[in-house]
C-alpha beads as a LAMMPS data file, in Angstrom:
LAMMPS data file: protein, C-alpha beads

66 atoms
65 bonds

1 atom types
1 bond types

-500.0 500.0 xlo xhi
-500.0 500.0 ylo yhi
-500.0 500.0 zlo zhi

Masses

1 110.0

Atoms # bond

1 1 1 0.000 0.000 0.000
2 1 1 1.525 3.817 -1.039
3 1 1 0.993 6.741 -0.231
4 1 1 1.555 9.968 -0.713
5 1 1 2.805 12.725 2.547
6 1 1 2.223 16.559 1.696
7 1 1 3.818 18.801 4.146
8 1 1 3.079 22.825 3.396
9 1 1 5.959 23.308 5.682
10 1 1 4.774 24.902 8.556
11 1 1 5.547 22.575 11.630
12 1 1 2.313 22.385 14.021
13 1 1 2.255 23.780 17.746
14 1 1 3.735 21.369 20.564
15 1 1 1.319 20.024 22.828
16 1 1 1.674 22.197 26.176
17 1 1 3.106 20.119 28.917
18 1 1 2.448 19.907 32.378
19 1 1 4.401 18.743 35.202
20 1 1 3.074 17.715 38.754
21 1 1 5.767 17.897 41.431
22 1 1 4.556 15.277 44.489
23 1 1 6.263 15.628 47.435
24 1 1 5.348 12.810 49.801
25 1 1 8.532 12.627 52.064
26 1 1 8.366 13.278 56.183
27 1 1 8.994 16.589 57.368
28 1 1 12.879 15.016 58.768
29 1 1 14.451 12.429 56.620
30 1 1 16.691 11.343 59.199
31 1 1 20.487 10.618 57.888
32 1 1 22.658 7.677 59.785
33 1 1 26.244 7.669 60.338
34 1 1 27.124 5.051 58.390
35 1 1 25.292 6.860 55.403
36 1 1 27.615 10.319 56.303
37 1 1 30.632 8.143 56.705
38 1 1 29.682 7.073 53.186
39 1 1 29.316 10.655 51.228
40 1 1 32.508 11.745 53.341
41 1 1 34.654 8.682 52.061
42 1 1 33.287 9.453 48.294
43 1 1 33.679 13.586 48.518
44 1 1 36.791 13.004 50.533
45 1 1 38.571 11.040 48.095
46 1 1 37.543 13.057 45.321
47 1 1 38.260 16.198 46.924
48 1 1 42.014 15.238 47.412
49 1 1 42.224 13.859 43.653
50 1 1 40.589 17.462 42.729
51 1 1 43.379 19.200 44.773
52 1 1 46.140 17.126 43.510
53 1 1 45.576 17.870 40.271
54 1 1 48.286 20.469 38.356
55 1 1 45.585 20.363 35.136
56 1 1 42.040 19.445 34.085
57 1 1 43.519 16.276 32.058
58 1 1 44.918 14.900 35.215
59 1 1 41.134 14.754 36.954
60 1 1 39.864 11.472 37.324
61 1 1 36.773 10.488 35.579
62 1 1 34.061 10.330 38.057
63 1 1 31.773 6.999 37.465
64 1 1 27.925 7.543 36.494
65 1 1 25.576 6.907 39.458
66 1 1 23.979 3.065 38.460

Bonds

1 1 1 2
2 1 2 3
3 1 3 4
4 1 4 5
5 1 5 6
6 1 6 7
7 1 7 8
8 1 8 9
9 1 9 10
10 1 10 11
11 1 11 12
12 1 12 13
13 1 13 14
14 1 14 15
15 1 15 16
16 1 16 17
17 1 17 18
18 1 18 19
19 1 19 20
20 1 20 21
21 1 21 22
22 1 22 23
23 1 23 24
24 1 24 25
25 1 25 26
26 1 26 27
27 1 27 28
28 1 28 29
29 1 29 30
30 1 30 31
31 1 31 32
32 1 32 33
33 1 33 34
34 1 34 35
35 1 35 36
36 1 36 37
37 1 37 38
38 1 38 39
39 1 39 40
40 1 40 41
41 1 41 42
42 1 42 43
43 1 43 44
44 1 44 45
45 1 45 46
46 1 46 47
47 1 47 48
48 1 48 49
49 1 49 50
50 1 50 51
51 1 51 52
52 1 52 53
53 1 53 54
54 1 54 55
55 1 55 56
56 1 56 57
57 1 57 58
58 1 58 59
59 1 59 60
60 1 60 61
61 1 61 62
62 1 62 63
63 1 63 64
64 1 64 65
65 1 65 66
């Protein structure tokens, strides 16, 4: 089966979006040691490789979060 597409090149309005922000988490989310020990390990370590760094090359590529 053909057929034939005719465009008169104007391109149509997008469809307005709307987004609906839910927040649903307690007042206090309450944050553990061992998740602080955690971050400081991770933002420790890359804070020294940051500051021992002469150049930009020399930073170390920083892994995606999975």
């Amino acid at each position: 089966m053909s057929f034939d597409v005719h465009h008169n090149g104007k391109a149509g309005k997008p469809a307005k979006q709307s987004l609906h922000v839910v927040h649903d988490f307690p007042v206090e989310v309450p944050v553990t040691d061992a998740v602080l020990d955690v971050v400081e390990a991770f933002l420790g370590a890359q804070l020294l490789a940051i500051l021992a760094a002469d150049t930009p090359d020399d930073l170390p590529d920083v892994a995606a979060p999975e």
